[in-house]
VEXFILO-811829 format. One line per field, with one value per residue: x, y, z of N, C-alpha, C in turn; residue number from 1; residue in one letter. Coordinates in steps of 0.001 Angstrom, whole numbers, plus 500000, padded with zeros to 6 digits. Example, Ala and Ser with C-alpha at 12.3 -4.5 7.8 and 13.67 -1.06 7.14 Angstrom:
2
nu <- 513190 | 512850
nv <- 494310 | 497750
nw <- 507800 | 507080
cau <- 512300 | 513670
cav <- 495500 | 498940
caw <- 507800 | 507140
cu <- 513200 | 512900
cv <- 496700 | 500030
cw <- 507800 | 507870
k <- 1 | 2
r <- A | S
***
This chain:
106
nu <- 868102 | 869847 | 873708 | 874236 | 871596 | 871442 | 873822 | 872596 | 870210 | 871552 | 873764 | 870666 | 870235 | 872548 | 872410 | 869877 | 869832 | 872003 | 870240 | 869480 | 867183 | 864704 | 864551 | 864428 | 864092 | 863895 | 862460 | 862764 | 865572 | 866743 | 867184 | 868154 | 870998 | 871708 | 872364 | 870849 | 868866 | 865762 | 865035 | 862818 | 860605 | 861333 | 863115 | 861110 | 860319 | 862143 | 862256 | 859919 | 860219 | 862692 | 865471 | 864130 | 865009 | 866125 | 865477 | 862911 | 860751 | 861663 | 861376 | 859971 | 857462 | 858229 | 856405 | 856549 | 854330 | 853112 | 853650 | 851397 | 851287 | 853714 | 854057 | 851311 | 850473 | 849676 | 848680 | 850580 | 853107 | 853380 | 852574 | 855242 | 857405 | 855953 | 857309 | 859414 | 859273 | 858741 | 856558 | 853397 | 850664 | 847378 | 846740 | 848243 | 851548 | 855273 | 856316 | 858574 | 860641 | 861825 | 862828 | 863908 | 866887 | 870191 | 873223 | 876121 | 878729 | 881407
nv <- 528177 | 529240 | 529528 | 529181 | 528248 | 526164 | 524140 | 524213 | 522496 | 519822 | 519933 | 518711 | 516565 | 514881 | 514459 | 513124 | 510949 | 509425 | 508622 | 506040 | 503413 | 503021 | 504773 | 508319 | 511891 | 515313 | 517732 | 520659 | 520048 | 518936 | 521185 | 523207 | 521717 | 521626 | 524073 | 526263 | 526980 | 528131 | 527217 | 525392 | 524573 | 524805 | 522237 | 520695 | 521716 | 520412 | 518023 | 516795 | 517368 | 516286 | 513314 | 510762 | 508459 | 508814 | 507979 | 509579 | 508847 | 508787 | 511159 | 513267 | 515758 | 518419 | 516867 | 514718 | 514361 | 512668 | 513360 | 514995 | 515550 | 513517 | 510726 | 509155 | 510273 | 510769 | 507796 | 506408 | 507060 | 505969 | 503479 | 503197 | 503745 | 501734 | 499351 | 499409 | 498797 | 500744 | 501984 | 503809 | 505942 | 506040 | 508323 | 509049 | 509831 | 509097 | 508217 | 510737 | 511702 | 509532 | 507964 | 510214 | 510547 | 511600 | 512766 | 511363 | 513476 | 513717
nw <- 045592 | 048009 | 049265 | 051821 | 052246 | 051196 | 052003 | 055095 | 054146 | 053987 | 056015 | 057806 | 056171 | 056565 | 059234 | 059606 | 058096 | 060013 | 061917 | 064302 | 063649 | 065235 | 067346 | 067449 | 066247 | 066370 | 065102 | 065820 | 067085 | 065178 | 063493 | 065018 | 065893 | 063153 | 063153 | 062993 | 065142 | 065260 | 063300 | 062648 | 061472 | 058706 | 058414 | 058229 | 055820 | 054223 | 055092 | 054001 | 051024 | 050803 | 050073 | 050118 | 050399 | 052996 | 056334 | 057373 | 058412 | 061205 | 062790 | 064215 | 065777 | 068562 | 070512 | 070244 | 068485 | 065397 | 061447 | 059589 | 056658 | 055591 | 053355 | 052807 | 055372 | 058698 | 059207 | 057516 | 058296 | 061598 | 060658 | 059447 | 061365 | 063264 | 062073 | 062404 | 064830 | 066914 | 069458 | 068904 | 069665 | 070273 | 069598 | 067191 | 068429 | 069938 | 071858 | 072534 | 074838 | 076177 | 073293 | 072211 | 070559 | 070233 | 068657 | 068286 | 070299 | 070646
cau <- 868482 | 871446 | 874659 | 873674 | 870445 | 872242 | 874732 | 871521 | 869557 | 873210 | 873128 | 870115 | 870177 | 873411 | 872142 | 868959 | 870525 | 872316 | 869164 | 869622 | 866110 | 863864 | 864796 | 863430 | 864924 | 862654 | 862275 | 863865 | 866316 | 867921 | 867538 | 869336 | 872090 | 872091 | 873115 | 869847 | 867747 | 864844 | 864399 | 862026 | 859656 | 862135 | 863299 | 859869 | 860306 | 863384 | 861630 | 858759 | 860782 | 864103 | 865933 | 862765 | 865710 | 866570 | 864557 | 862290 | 859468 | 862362 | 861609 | 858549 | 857416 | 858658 | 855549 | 856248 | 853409 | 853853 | 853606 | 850398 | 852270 | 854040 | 853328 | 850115 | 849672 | 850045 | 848711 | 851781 | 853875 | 852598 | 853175 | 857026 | 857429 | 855676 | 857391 | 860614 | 859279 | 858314 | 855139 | 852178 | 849608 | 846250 | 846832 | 849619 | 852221 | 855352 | 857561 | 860050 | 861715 | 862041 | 862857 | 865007 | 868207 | 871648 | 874275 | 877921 | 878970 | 882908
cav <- 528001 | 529868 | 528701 | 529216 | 527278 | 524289 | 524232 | 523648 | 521351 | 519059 | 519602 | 517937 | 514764 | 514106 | 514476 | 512214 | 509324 | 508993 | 508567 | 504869 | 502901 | 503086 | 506468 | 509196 | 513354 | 516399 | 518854 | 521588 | 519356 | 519083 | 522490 | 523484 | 520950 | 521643 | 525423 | 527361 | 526710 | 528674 | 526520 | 524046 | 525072 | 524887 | 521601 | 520080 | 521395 | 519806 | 516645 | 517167 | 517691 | 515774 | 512397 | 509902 | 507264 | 509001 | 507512 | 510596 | 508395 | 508337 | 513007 | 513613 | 516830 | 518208 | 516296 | 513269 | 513824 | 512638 | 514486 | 514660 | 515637 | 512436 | 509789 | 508176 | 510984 | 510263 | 506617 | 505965 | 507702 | 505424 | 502123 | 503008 | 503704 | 500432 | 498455 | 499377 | 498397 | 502264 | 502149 | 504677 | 505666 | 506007 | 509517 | 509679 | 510134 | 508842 | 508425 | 511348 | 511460 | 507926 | 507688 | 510331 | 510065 | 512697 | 512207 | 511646 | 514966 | 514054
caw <- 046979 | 048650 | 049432 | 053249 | 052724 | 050843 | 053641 | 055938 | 054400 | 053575 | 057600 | 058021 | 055710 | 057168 | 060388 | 059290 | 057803 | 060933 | 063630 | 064496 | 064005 | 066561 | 068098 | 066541 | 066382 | 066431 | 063789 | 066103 | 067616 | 063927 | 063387 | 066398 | 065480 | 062058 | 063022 | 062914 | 066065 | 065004 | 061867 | 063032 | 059983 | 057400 | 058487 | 058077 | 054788 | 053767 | 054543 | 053135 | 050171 | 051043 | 049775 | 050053 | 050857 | 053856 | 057154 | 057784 | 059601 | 062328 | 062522 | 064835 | 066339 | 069915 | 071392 | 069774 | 067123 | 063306 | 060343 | 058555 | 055628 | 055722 | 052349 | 053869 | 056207 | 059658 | 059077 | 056826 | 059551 | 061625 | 060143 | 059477 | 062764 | 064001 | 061524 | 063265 | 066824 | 067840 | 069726 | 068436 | 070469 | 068840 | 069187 | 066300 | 068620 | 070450 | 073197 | 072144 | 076164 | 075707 | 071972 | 071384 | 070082 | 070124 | 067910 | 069229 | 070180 | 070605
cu <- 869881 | 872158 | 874494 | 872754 | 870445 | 872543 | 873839 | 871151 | 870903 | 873565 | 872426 | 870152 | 871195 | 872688 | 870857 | 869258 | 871273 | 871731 | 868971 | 867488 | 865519 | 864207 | 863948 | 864420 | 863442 | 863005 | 863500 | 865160 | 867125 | 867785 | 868399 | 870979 | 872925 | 872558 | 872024 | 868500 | 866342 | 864406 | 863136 | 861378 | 860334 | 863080 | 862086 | 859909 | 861250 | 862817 | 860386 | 859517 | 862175 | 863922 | 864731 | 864005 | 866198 | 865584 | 864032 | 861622 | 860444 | 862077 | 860285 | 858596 | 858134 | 857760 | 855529 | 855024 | 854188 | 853458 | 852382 | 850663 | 853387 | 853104 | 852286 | 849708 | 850330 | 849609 | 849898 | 852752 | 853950 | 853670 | 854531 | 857371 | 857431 | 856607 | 859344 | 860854 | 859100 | 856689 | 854656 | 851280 | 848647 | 846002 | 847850 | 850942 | 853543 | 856246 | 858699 | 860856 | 862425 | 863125 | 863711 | 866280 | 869054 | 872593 | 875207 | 878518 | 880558 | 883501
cv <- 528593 | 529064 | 528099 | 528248 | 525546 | 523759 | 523508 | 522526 | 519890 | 518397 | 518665 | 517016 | 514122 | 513808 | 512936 | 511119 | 509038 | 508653 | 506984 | 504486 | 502698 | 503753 | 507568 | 511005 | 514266 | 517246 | 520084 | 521189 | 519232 | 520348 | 522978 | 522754 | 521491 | 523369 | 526156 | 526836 | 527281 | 528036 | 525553 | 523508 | 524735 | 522869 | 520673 | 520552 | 520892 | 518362 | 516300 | 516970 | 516614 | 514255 | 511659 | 508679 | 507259 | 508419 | 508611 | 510554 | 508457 | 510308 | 513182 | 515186 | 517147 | 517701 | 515073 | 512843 | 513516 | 513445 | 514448 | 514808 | 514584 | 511758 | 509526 | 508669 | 510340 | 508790 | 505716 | 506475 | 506376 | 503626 | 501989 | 502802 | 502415 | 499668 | 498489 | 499658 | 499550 | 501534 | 503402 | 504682 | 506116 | 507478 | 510267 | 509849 | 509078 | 509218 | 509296 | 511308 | 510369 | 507811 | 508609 | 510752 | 511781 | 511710 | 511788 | 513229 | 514761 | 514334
cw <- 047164 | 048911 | 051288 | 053334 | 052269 | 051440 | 054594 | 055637 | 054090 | 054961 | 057911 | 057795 | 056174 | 058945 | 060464 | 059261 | 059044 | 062008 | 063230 | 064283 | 065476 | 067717 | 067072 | 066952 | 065950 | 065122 | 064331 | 066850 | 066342 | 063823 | 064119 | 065904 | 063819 | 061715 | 063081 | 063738 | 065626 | 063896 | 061525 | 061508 | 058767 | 057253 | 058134 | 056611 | 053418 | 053823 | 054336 | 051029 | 049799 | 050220 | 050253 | 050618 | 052276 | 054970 | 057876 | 058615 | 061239 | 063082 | 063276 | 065052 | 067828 | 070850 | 071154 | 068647 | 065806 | 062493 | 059608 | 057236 | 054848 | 054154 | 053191 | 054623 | 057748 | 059843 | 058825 | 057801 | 060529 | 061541 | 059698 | 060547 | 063637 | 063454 | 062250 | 065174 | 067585 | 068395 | 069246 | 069077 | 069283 | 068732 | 068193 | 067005 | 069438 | 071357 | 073413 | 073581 | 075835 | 074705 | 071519 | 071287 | 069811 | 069599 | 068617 | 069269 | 070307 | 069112
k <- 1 | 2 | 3 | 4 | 5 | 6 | 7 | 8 | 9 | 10 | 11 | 12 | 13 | 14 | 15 | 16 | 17 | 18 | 19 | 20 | 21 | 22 | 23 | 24 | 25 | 26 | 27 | 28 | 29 | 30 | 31 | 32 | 33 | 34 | 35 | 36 | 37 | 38 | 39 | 40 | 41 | 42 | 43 | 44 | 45 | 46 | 47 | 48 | 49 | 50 | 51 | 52 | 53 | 54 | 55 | 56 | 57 | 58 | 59 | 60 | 61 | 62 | 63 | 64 | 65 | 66 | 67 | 68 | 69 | 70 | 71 | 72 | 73 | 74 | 75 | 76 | 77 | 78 | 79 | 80 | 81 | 82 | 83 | 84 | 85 | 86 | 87 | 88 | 89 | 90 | 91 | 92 | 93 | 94 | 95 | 96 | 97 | 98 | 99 | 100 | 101 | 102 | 103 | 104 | 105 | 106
r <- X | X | X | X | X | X | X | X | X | X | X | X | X | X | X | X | X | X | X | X | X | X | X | X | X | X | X | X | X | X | X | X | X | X | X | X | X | X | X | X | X | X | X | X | X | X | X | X | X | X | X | X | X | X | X | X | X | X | X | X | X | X | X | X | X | X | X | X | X | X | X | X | X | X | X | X | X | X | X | X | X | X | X | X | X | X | X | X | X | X | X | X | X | X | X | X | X | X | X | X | X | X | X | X | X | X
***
């Protein structure tokens, strides 16, 4: 991994560990943040891949779907989610308008 792409994903998990429970952040919404808007893809595979301690179930899509890729799939998705008071519809997805969350920008 490059020094550039370290840099990034270093970006993200900080960015991660900081999304309060029961909000949720988009894939390209950290990308964007994390310096490389176009990343969406690459962010999905940072957590796919990433710190397992970090709260990932909190990382939806820009429609509010979950990850099938996810431990458990989008089931396990899912039940993190619920277990921190998100609603789920029975279509995998939720509330991102609603639900999600911007850092402090000052």
């Amino acid at each position: 991994m490059s020094e550039i792409e370290q840099g990034f994903a270093v970006r993200v998990h900080a960015l991660v560990a900081q999304i309060p429970e029961g909000r949720v952040m988009t894939y390209g919404q950290l990308a964007a943040l994390a310096g490389s808007p176009m990343a969406a893809r690459i962010v999905g595979g940072i957590a796919h891949f990433g710190d397992p301690e970090l709260p990932w179930q909190r990382v939806v899509n820009k429609q509010g779907g979950l990850a099938s890729g996810y431990p458990g799939g989008r089931q396990g998705h899912k039940l993190h989610l619920q277990a921190e008071g998100v609603v789920v519809s029975e279509d995998y997805k939720v509330d991102a308008k609603e639900l999600l969350w911007w850092p402090d920008r000052s």
